[in-house]
C-alpha positions in Angstrom: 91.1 21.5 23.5 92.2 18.7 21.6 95.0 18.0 20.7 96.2 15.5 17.1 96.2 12.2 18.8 92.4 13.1 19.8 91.2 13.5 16.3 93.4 10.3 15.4 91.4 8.6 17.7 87.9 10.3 16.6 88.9 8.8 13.1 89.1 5.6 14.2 85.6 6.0 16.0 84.1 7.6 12.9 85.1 4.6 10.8 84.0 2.5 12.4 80.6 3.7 13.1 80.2 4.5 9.2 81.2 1.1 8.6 78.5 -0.5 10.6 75.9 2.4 9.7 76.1 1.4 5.8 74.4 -1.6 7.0 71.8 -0.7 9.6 68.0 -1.2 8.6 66.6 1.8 7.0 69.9 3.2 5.7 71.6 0.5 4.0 68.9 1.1 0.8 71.2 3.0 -2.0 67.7 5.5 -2.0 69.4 7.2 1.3 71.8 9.7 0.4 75.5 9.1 1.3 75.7 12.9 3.0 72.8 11.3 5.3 74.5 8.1 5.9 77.8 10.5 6.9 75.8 13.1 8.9 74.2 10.1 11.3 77.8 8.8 11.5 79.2 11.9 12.7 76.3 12.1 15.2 76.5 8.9 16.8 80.5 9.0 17.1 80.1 12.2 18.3 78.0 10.6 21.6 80.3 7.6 21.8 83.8 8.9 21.4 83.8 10.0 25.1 82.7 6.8 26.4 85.5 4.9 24.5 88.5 7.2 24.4 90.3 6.0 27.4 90.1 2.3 24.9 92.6 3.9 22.3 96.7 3.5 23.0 99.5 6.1 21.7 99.8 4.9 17.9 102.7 6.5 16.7 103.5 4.3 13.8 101.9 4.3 9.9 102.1 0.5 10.0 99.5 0.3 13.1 97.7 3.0 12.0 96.7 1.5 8.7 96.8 -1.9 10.2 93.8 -0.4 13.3 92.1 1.3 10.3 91.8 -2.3 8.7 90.5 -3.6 12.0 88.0 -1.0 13.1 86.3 -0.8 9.1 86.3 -4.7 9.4 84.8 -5.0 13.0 82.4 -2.2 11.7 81.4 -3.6 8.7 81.1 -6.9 10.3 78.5 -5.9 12.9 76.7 -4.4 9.8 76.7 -7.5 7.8 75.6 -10.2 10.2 72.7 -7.4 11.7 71.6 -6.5 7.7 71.5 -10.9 7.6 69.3 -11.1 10.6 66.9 -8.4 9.1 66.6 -10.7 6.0 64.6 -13.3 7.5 61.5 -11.1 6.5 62.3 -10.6 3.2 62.8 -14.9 2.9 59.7 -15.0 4.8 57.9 -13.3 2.6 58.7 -14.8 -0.6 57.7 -18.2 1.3 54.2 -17.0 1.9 53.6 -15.2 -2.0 54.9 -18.2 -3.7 51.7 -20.1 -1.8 49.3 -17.2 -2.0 49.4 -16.6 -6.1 50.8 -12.9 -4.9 54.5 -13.7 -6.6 53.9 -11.6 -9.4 52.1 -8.4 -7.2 55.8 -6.7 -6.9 56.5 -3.6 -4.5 60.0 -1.3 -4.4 61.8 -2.2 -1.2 63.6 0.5 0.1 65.7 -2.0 2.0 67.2 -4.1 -0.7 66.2 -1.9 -3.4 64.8 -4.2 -5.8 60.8 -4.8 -6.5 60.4 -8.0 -4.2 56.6 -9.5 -3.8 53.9 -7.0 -2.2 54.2 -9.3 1.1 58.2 -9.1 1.4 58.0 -5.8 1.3 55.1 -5.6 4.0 57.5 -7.7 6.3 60.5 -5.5 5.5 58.8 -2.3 6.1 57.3 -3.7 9.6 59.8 -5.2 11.1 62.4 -2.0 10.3 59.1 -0.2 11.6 59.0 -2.1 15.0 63.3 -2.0 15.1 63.0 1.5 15.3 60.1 1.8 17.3 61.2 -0.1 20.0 64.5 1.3 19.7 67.0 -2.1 19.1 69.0 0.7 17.5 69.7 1.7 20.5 71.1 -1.7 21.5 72.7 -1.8 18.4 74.5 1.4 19.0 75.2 0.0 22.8 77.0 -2.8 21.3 79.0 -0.9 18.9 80.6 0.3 22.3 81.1 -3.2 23.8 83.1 -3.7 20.8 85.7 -1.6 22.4 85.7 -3.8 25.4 85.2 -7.1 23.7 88.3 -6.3 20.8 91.0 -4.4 22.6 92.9 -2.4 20.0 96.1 -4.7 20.9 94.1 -7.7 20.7 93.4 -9.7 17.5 90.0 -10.4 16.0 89.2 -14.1 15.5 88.3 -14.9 12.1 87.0 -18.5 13.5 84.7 -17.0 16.0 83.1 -14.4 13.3 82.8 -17.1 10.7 81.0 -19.5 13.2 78.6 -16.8 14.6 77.8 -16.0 10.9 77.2 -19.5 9.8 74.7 -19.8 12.9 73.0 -16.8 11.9 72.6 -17.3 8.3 71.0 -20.9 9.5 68.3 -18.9 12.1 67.4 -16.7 9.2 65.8 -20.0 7.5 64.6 -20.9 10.5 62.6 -18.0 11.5 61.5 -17.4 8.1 60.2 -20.9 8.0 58.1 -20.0 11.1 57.2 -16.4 10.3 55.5 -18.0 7.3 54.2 -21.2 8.8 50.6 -20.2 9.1 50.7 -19.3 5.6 52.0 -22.2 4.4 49.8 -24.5 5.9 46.6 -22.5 4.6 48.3 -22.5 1.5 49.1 -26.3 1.0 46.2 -27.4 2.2 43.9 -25.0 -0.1 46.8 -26.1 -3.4 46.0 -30.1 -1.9 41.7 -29.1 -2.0 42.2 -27.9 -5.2 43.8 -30.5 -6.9 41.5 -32.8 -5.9 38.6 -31.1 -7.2 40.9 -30.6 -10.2 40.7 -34.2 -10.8 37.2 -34.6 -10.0 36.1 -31.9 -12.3 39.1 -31.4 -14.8 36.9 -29.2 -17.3 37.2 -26.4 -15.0 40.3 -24.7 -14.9 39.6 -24.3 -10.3 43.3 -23.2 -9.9 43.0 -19.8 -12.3 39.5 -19.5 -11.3 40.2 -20.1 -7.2 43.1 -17.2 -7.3 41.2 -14.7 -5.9 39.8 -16.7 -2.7 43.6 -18.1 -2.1 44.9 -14.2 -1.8 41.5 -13.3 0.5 42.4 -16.2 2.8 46.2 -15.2 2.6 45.4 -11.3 3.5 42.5 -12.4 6.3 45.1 -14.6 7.9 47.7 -11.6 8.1 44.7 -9.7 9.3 44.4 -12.1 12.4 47.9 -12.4 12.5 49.6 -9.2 12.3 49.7 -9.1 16.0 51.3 -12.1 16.7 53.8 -11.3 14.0 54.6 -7.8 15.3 55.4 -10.1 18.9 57.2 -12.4 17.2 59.5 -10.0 15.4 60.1 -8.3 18.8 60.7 -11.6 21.2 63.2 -12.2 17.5 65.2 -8.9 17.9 65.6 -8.9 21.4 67.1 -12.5 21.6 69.4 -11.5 18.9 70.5 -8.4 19.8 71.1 -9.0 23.3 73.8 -12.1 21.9 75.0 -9.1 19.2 
């Protein structure tokens, strides 16, 4: 039976893991319902508090318990943050390839972000929370939740130098992989903008660029025909390098 210290200690799970739940892909959209968001937080504490229990110390004073209720909703949120960042890439990605495929203005709700990004942002969002799922990085995700326990010992401090450097180099591999994600894209798209303007100065009574907008959105959705597959490897190799440094 448990006793008060038990559920003190549950707390400090459940925080926690709502913390870093209000930022995992597919649930961070304001769309989910917050008695969802609570019901999967109370599930998965559930599962871990008896693997981190024996973690927690006798906390006896109001000052460390609001201090350790600090910690664990920063360490939680934290994890949340940097993995929501990582997941963004797509939506950057995305943009890059509409604003080169005349698709800018083709909007789509994004259950992610919840806004009305381009039609191809959200294709990337909605796959690659498809494939994170699917695969089951959550999992890993969850896993390293745990490790936190381990890594930040409740009479340890958390270094503010070590998050802030791990986020800067994260928020820089976002670019990166976007940058890559789209490359295909962009270089079917600049050279079919440099063809056209060309031809725009040979013939300049002919308006090519309104008239060519069609062909430049069938090129952009044959090459995510060919592609998709590579994409769909490339978003796994992306999570499982990430997540396995998370």
């Amino acid at each position: 039976m448990l006793n008060n210290f038990s559920f003190i200690n549950f707390f400090f799970v459940l925080l926690k893991t709502f913390s870093f739940v209000c930022f995992l892909p597919g649930i961070i959209g304001s769309n989910i319902s917050p008695l969802i968001r609570c019901v999967v937080s109370i599930a998965i504490s559930i599962i871990i508090y008896p693997i981190v229990q024996e973690a927690f110390i006798d906390i006896n004073n109001i000052h460390l318990i609001t201090l350790t209720i600090i910690r664990e909703i920063f360490i939680g949120c934290s994890m949340g943050i940097i993995l929501s960042i990582l997941m963004s890439f797509l939506h950057l990605a995305g943009h890059f390839v509409s604003s080169t495929s005349s698709l800018s203005t083709a909007t789509l709700l994004d259950p992610h972000f919840n806004d009305h990004p381009s039609v191809l942002s959200a294709f990337f969002v909605l796959m690659g929370t498809t494939a994170f799922f699917v695969m089951d990085f959550h999992h890993i995700a969850i896993e390293s939740l745990v490790k936190t326990y381990d890594l930040f010992p409740l009479t340890a401090l958390v270094s503010l130098s070590d998050w802030c450097d791990y986020l800067t180099q994260s928020l820089a591999e976002v670019f990166k992989k976007a940058i890559n994600l789209s490359c295909p894209f962009l270089i079917l798209g600049t050279v079919s903008q440099l063809c056209l303007g060309l031809l725009n100065k040979l013939i300049p009574q002919i308006q090519l660029f309104y008239l060519m907008m069609p062909v430049q959105m069938m090129i952009c959705y044959g090459t995510l025909f060919l592609c998709t597959n590579v994409l769909l490897k490339f978003l796994i190799i992306f999570f499982q390098d990430k997540l396995c440094l998370f």
